[in-house]
Steps between C-alpha positions, in 0.01 A plus 500: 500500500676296218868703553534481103196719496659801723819436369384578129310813639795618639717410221269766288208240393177762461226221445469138544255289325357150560341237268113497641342300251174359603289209331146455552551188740757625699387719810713346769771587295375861426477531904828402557671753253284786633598366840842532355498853356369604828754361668796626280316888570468480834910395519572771300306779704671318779876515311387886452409556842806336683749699271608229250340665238537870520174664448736708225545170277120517492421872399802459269337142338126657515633820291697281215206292445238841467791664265489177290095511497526879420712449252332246316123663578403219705411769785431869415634790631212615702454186672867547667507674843799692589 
């Protein structure tokens, strides 16, 4: 994995996003950013698993971002599991 990526996780990053335009003619470049994104996952479940990124960052990154979507009734209350 890109280090800057697990750095910024551990340094209290809770999501990352990535330009994925796609134009109409452009499917070889549509491959190779899903090829990309799946790459970038399967480094971080890796990072996770290994013990450079504490499976603790994650719950604590996964609850912020439900809070915010709580908060601003982007996700209702009954659709949160405790």
């Amino acid at each position: 994995m890109n280090s800057y990526i697990e750095t910024a996780i551990n340094l209290g990053v809770d999501m990352i996003s990535f330009d994925f335009r796609i134009s109409y003619n452009s499917w070889t470049n549509y491959e190779a950013r899903v090829k990309s994104l799946l790459g970038i996952y399967d480094n971080l479940v890796i990072a996770v698993n290994s013990g450079r990124i504490s499976m603790d960052r994650i719950k604590e990154a996964v609850t912020r971002i439900l809070l915010v979507k709580l908060r601003n009734n982007i996700l209702k209350d009954k659709e949160v599991k405790s």
